[in-house]
N, C-alpha and C positions, 0 to 999 in steps of 0.2 A: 619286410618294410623297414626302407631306415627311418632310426629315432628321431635323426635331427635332420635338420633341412642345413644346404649351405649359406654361410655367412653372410648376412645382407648387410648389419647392421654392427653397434657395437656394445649394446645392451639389449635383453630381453626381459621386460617386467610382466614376471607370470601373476592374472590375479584371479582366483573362481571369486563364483558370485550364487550366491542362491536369495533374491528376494532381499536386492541389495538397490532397489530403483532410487533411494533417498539419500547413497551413498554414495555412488559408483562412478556418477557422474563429476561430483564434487571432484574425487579422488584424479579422477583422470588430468581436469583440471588444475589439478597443483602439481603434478604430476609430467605434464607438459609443462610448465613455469619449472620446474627446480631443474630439468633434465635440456633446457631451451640448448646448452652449448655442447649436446648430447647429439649422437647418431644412433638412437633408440626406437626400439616398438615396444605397444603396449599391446598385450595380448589376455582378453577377458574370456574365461570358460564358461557359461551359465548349468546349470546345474535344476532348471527347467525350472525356473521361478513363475510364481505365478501374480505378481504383481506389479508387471509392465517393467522390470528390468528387462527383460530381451528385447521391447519394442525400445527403451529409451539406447539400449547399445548397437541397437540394426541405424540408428538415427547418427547416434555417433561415430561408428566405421563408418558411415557410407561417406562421413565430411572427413574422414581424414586418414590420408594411407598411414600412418602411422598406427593405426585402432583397428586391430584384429581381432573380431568377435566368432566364436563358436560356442553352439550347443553341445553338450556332453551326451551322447544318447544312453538310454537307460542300460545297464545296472546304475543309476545314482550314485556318488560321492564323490566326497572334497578331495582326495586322493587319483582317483580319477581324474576328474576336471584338472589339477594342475599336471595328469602327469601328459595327457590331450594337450596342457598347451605347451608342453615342453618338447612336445614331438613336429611341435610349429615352427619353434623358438631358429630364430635365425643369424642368433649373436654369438660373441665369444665368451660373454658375461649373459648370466641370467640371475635375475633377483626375484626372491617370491616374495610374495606379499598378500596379508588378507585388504576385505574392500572396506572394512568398518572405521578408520583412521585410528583404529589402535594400532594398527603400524603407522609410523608418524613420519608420511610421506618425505620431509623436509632432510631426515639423513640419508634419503637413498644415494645421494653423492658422496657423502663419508663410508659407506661402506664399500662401494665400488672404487674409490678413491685409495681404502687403502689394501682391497684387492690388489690391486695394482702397485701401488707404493711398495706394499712390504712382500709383493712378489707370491702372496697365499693363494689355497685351493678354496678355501671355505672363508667367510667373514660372515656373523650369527650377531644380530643385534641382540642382546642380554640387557633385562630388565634388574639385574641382579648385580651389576659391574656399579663402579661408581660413574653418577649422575645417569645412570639407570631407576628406572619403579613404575609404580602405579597410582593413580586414582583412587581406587577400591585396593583400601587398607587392606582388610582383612583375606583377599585374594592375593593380595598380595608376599600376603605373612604364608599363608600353606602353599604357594606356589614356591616360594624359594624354599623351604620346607622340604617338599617332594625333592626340589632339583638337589638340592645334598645327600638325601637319600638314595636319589639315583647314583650320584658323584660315588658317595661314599661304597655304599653296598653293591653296587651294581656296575663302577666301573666308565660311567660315562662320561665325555672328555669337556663340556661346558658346561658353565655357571646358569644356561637358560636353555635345557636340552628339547625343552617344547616350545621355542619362542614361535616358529613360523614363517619367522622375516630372514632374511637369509639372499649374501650374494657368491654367487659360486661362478668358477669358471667351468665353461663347457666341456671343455675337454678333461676337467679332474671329473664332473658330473656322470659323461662317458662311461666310467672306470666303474660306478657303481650297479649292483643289479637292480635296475629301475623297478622295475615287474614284483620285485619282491617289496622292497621302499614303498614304493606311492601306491599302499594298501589302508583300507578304511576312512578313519578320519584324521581325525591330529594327529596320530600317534606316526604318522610317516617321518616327521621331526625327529625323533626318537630315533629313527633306523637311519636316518640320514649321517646323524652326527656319530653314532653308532659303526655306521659300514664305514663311513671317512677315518674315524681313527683306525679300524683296522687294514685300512689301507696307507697308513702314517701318511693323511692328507694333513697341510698346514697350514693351520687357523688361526684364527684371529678371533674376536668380540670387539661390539664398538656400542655403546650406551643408548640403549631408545627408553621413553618414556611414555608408558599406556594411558592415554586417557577414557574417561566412559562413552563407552558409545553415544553418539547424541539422538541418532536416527534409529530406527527398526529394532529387532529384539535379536537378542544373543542366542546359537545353537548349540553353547556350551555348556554345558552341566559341569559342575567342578565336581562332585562326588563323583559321577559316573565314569567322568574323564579320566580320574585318578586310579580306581580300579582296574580298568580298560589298561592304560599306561601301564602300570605296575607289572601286569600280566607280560605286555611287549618286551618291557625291561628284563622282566622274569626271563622269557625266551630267547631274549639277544646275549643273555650275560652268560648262560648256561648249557644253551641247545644250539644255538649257531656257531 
């Protein structure tokens, strides 16, 4: 089976969704507004939500070819789901993105922008760059924390190696072992940026600012996440 479908368009914004029906909708909406002088799809994975996200986004593909909805079938997970809609994706540029608007839909034309401008494989919005951060101080403080720990000890090539948000071109994306990458949860961020340097892909960073979620509940645990991570770092730094 191949990965990718041919080029229809000239963006592909990957988003999963699990039990995102207060967000997703919003998201798409501004999302269409910032990308309007765009040749773009948006493509949502759900992830078998049970709180009428999949009926509000059967509602919204069916109004607009632009809105590519698919179910992820079971085994479950986030890593899954984006790597289902990447094997949709019909652009030359693909951007991920989660659906809670801490990716702060409004830059996805500076990172695509300077994709392109500065000729790069990879552009990683970094909460950690200047006029980068967060809402939640203190999330804030042990997350750039972890990520020098990664930098330093571990060898990894950005300032926000678990950001999430992320524009990549398709054909550097190609280069990478997908199969391996878009495994579990967040920690696919980690191998991304990880298999890209060892591929001397060339990146970039461009400033996003997280806000708090305003709608639905977070499926992050920052202890657990940190553990989990560490462990991927562990095995990228020394076993791969």
């Amino acid at each position: 089976m191949k990965i990718f479908m041919p080029y229809s368009s000239s963006i592909s914004i990957i988003i999963p969704t699990y039990n995102e029906k207060q967000n997703i909708g919003r998201l798409i909406d501004v999302l269409i507004k910032e990308l309007s002088t765009e040749d773009f799809e948006i493509i949502v994975v759900d992830d078998l939500s049970t709180d009428g996200t999949i009926q509000l986004m059967e509602k919204k593909a069916a109004g607009n070819e632009r809105i590519k909805f698919y179910q992820n079938p079971p085994p479950r997970g986030l890593s899954r789901s984006i790597l289902m809609g990447l094997r949709q994706a019909k652009s030359g540029i693909i951007v991920g993105m989660d659906a809670d608007f801490n990716h702060d839909p409004k830059i996805i034309r500076n990172l695509v922008a300077k994709l392109r401008k500065e000729n790069l494989d990879l552009v990683i919005a970094s909460r950690f760059i200047e006029n980068g951060g967060m809402d939640d101080k203190l999330r804030y403080f042990f997350t750039k924390l972890f990520n020098l720990l990664l930098k330093i000890f571990f060898a990894f090539p950005s300032t926000d190696n678990a950001s999430g948000y992320y524009a990549i071109k398709t054909k550097s994306l190609k280069k990478l072992p997908l199969d391996q990458v878009f495994v579990g949860y967040g920690e696919y961020h980690l191998r991304l940026v990880y298999f890209a340097k060892k591929l001397n892909f060339k990146m970039g960073e461009f400033p996003v600012f997280y806000q708090k979620r305003r709608y639905g509940a977070s499926k992050s645990k920052l202890l657990s996440m940190c553990f989990s991570y560490l462990k991927v770092a562990f095995q990228l730094r020394f076993q791969s």
